[in-house]
Structure formats: structure tokens, C-alpha cells
BALOBA-1460 file (C-alpha; in Angstrom, 3 decimals):
// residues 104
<rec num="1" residu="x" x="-84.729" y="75.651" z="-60.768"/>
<rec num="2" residu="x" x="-87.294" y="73.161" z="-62.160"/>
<rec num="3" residu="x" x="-90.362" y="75.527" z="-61.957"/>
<rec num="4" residu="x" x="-88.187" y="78.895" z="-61.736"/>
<rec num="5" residu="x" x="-88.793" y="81.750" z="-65.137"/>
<rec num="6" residu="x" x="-85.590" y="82.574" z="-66.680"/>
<rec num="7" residu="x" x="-85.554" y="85.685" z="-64.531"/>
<rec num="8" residu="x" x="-85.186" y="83.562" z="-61.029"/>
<rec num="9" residu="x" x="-82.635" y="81.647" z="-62.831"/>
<rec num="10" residu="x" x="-80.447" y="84.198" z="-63.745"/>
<rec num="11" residu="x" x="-80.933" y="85.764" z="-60.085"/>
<rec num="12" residu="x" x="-79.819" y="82.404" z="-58.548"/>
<rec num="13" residu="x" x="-77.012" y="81.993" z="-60.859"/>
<rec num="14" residu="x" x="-75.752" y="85.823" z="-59.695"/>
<rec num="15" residu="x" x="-76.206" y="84.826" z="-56.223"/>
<rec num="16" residu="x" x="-74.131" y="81.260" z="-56.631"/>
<rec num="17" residu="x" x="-71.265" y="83.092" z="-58.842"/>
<rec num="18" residu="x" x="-71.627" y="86.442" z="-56.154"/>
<rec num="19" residu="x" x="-70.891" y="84.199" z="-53.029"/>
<rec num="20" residu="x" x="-68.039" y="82.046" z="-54.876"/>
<rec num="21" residu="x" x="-69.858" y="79.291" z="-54.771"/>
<rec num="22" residu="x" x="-66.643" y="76.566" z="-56.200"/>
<rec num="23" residu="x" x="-69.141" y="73.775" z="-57.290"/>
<rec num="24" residu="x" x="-72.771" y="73.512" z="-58.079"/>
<rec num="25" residu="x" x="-75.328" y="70.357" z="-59.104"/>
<rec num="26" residu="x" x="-78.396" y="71.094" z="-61.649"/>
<rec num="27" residu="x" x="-80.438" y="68.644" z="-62.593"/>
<rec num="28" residu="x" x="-83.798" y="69.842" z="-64.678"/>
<rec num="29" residu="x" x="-85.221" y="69.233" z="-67.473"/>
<rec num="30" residu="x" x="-83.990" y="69.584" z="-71.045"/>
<rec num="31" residu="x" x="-86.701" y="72.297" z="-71.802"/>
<rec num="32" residu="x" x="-90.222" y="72.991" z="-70.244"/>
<rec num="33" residu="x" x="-93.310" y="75.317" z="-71.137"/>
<rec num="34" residu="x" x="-94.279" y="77.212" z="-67.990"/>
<rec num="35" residu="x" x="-98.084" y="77.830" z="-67.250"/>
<rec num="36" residu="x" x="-97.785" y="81.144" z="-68.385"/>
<rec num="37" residu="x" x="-96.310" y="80.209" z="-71.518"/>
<rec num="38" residu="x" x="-92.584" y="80.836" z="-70.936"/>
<rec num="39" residu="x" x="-90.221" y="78.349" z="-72.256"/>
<rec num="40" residu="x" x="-87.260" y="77.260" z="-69.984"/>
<rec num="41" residu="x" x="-84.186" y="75.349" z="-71.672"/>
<rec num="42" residu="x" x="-81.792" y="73.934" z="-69.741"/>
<rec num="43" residu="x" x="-78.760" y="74.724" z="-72.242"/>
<rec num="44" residu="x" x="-79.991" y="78.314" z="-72.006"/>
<rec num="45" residu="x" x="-79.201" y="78.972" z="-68.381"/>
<rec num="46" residu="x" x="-76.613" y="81.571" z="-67.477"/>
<rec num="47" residu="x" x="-73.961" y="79.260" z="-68.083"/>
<rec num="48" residu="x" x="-70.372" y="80.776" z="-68.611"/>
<rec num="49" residu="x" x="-67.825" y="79.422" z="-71.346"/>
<rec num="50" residu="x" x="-65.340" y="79.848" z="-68.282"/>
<rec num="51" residu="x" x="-67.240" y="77.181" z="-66.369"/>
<rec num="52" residu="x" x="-66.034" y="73.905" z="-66.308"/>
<rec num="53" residu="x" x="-68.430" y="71.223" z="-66.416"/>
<rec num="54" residu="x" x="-67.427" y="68.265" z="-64.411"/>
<rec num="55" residu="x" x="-70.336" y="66.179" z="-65.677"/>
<rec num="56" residu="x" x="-72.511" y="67.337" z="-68.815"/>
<rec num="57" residu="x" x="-74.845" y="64.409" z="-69.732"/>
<rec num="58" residu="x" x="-78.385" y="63.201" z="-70.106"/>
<rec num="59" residu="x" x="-79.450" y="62.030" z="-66.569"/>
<rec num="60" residu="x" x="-79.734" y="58.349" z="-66.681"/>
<rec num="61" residu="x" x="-81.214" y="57.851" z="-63.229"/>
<rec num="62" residu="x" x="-83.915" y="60.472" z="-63.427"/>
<rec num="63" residu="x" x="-86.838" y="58.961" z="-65.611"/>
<rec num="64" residu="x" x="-89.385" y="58.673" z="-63.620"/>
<rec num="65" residu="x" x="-91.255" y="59.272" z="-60.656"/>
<rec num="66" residu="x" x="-93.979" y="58.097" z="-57.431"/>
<rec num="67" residu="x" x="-97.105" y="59.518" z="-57.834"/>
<rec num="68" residu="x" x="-100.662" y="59.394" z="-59.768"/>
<rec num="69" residu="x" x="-100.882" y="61.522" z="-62.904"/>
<rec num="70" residu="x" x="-102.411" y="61.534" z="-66.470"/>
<rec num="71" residu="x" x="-99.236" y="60.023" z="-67.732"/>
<rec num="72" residu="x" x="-98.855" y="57.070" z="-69.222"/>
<rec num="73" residu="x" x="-97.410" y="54.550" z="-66.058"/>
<rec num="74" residu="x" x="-94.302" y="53.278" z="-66.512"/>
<rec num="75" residu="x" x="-93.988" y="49.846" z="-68.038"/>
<rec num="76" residu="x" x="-92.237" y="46.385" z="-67.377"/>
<rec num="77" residu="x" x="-93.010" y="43.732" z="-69.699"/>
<rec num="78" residu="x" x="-95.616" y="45.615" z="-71.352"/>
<rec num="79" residu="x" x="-97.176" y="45.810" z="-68.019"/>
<rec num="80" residu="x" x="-98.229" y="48.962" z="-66.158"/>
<rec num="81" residu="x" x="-96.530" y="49.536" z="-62.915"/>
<rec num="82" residu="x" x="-98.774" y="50.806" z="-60.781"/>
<rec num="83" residu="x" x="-97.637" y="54.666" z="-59.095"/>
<rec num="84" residu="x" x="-94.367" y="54.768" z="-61.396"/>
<rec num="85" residu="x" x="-94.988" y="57.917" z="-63.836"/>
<rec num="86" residu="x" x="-92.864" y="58.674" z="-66.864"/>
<rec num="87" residu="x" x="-91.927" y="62.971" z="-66.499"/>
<rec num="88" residu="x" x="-92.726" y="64.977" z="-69.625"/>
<rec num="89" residu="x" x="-89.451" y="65.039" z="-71.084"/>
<rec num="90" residu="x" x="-85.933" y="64.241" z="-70.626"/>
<rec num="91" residu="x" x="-83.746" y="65.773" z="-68.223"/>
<rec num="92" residu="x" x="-80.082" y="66.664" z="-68.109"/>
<rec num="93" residu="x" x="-77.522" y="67.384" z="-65.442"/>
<rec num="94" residu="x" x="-74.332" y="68.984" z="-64.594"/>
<rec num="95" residu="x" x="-71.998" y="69.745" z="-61.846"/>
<rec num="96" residu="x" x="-69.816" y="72.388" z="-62.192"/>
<rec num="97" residu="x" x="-67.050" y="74.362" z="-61.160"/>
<rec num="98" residu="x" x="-68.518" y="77.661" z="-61.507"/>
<rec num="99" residu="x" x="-66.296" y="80.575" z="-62.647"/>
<rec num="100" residu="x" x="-67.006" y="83.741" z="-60.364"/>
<rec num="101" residu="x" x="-66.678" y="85.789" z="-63.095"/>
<rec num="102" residu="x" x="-70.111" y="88.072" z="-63.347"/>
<rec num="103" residu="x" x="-70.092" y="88.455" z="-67.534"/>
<rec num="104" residu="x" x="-71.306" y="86.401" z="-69.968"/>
């Protein structure tokens, strides 16, 4: 859901709750501006009060990643590791038991 506007989101979300989907992993970042402008938030998806988050934490595993960007490289020792990028901000994940309830 990474590069999805909030409408997509919200769609998915529908679709997940629609086909009783029991439990469901998101991992994404905290919040992102979108080419376009849009601003997605993690805390601001379709979540439901009913839903009962199994885990509900900063991700400590996803940092970084492979590839060549403008981003400063990721450092050991004060030295640049070569292909290890830093992503643009932090991300946060959950899996949870989703309630199939359709309100919010």
C-alpha cells in the first residue's frame, strides 16, 4: 500500500474486511508525500477501533535498502557502504486481526 492514494487504501481495506480476511500484515511507511502532492499516513488508514493489533510497533528490521539513489549510503564506522540506502523515513508495521465489521 506503499505507493497506493488514500482512495486505493480504503478500497483494499473494504475488500480485506468484505472477504473476512481473519489476519492481515502492513508494513509502510510512517507518512509519505505522493508525486501529486497527497500525503499518506500510516496511522490514518482505515483502521477500526474493533481491530486488534497483534503487533503495533516501529519496524526495526526495515531501515534500509539495495540499490543506487541520491540518498545518503548507509554507514558503518563512519564509512559508506557501498549499494545500502537509508529510505526517506521511518516505517511502521502491524498485523492484525481485522474486524469484518464495514463502519468506522
Amino acid at each position: 500500500m506503499q505507493e497506493m492514494r488514500t482512495a486505493s487504501v480504503r478500497k483494499y481495506f473494504e475488500i480485506l474486511r468484505e472477504k473476512k480476511t481473519k489476519v492481515f500484515y502492513c508494513c509502510n511507511r510512517v507518512e509519505k508525500i505522493m508525486p501529486d502532492g497527497e500525503v499518506s499516513r500510516f496511522m490514518d488508514y482505515p483502521w477500526l477501533q474493533e481491530d486488534k493489533h497483534l503487533v503495533n510497533e516501529s519496524c526495526p528490521w526495515h531501515h534500509w535498502f539495495l540499490g543506487v539513489s541520491g540518498r545518503p549510503a548507509f554507514r558503518l564506522r563512519g564509512f559508506a557502504v557501498p549499494l545500502i540506502q537509508l529510505y526517506d523515513g521511518p516505517h511502521w508495521h502491524r498485523l492484525t486481526e481485522l474486524s469484518c465489521s464495514m463502519q468506522k
